[in-house]
N, CA, C and O atoms as a GROMACS GRO file, in nm:
protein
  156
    1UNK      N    1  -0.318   2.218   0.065
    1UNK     CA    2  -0.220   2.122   0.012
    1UNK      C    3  -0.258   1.980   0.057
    1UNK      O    4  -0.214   1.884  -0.005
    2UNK      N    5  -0.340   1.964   0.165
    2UNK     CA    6  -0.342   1.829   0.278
    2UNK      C    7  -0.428   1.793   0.179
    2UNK      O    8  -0.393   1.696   0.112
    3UNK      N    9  -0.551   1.858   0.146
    3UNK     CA   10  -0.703   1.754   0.046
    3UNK      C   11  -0.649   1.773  -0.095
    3UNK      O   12  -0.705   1.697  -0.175
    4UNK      N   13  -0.535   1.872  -0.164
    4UNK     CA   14  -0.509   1.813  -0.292
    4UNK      C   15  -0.452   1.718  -0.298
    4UNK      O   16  -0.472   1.658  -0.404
    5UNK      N   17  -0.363   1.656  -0.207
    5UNK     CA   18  -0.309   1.495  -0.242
    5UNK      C   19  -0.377   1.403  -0.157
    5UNK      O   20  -0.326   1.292  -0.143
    6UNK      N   21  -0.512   1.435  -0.081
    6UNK     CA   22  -0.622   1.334  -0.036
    6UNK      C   23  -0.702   1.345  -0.178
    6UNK      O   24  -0.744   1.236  -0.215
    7UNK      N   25  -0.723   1.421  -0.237
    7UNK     CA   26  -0.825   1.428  -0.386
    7UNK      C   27  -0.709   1.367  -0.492
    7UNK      O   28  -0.748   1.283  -0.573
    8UNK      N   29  -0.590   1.402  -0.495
    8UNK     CA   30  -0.530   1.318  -0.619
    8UNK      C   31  -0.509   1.172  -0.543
    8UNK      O   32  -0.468   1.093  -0.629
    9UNK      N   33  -0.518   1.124  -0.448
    9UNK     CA   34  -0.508   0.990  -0.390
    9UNK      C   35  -0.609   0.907  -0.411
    9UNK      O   36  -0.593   0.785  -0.415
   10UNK      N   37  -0.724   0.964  -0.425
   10UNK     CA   38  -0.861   0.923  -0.424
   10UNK      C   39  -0.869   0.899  -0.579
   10UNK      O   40  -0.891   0.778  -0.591
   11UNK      N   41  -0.862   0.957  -0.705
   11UNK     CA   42  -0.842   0.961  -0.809
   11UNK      C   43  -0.811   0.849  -0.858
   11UNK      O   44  -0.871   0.774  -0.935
   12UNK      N   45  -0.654   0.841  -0.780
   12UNK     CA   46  -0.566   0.758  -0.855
   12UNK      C   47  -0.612   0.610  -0.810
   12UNK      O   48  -0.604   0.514  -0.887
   13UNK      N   49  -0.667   0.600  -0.664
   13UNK     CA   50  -0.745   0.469  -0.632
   13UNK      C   51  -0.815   0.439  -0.745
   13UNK      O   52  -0.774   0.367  -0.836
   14UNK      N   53  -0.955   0.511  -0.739
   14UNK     CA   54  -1.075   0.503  -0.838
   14UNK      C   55  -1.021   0.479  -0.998
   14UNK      O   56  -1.054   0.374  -1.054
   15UNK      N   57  -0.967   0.542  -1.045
   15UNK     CA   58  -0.852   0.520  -1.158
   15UNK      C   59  -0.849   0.371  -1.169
   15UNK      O   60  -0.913   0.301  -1.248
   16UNK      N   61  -0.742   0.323  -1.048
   16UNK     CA   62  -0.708   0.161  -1.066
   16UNK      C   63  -0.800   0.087  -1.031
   16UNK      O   64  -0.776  -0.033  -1.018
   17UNK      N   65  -0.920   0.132  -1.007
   17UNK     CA   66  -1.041  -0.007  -0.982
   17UNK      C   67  -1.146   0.006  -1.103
   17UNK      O   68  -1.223  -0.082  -1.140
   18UNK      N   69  -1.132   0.131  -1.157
   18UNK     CA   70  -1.172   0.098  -1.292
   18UNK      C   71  -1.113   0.052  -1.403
   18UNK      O   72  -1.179   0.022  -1.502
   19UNK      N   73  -0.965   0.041  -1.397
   19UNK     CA   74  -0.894  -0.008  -1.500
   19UNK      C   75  -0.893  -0.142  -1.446
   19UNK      O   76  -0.967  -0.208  -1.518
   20UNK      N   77  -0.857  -0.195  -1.379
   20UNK     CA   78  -0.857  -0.334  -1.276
   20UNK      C   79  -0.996  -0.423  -1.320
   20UNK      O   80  -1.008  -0.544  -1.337
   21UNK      N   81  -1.076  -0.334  -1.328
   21UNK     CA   82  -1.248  -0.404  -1.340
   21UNK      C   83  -1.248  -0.413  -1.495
   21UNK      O   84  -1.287  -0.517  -1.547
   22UNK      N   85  -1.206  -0.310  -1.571
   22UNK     CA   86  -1.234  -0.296  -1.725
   22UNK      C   87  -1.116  -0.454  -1.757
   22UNK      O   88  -1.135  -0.527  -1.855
   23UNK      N   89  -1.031  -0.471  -1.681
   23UNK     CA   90  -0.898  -0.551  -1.712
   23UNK      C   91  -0.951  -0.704  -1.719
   23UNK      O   92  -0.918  -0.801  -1.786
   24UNK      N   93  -1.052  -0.680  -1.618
   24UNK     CA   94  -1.099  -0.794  -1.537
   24UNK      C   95  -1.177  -0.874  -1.654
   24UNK      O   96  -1.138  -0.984  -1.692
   25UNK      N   97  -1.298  -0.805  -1.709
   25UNK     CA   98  -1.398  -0.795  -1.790
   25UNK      C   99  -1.334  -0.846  -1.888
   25UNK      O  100  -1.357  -0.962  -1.923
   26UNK      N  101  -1.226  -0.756  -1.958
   26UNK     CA  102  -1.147  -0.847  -2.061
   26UNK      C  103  -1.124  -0.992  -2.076
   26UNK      O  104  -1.141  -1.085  -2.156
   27UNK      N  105  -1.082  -0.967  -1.973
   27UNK     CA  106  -1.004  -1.110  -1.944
   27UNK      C  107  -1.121  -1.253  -1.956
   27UNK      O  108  -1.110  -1.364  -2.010
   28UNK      N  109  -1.218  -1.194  -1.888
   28UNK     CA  110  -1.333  -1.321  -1.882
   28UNK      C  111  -1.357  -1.319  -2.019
   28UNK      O  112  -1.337  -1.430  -2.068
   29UNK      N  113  -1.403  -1.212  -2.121
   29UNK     CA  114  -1.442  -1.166  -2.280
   29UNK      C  115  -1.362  -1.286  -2.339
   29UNK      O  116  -1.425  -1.383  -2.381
   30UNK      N  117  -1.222  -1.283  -2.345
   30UNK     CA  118  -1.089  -1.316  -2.432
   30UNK      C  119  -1.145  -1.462  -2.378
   30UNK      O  120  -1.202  -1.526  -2.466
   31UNK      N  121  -1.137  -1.533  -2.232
   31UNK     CA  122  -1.156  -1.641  -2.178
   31UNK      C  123  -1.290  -1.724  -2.252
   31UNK      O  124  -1.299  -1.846  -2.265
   32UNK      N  125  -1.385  -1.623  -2.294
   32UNK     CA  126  -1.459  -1.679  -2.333
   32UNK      C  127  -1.470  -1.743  -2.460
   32UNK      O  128  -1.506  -1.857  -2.489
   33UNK      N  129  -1.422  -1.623  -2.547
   33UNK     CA  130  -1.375  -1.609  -2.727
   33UNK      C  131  -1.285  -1.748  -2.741
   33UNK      O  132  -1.324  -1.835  -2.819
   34UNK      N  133  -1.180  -1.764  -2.673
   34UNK     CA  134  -1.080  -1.862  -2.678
   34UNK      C  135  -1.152  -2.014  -2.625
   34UNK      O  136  -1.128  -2.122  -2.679
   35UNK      N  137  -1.212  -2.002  -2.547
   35UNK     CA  138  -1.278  -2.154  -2.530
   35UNK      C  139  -1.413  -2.160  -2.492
   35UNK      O  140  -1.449  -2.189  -2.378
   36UNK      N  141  -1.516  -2.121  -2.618
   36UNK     CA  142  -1.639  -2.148  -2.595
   36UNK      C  143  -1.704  -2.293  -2.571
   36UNK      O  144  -1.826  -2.310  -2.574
   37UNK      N  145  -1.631  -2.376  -2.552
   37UNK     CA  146  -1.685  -2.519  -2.529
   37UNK      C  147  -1.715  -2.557  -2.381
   37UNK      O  148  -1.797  -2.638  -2.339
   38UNK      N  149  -1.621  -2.472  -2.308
   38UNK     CA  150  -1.635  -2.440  -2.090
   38UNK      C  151  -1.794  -2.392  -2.100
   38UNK      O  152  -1.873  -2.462  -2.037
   39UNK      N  153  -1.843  -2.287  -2.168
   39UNK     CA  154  -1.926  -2.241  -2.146
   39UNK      C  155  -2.074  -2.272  -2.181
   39UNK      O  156  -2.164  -2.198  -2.140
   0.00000   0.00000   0.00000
């Protein structure tokens, strides 16, 4: 029971640093689309 909610804990980390990073990525994408003249 102790390493299935150390393995679903771990998951759910990894989970939010790939959604966080994919979020991230967006964000610079959209940043870019919207004002290509910064760049």
């Amino acid at each position: 029971m102790r390493s299935r909610s150390r393995m679903l804990l771990l998951i759910t980390v990894v989970l939010s640093i790939l959604i966080g990073a994919s979020s991230a990525m967006a964000k610079e994408r959209v940043v870019q689309l919207t004002l290509p003249d910064c760049s």
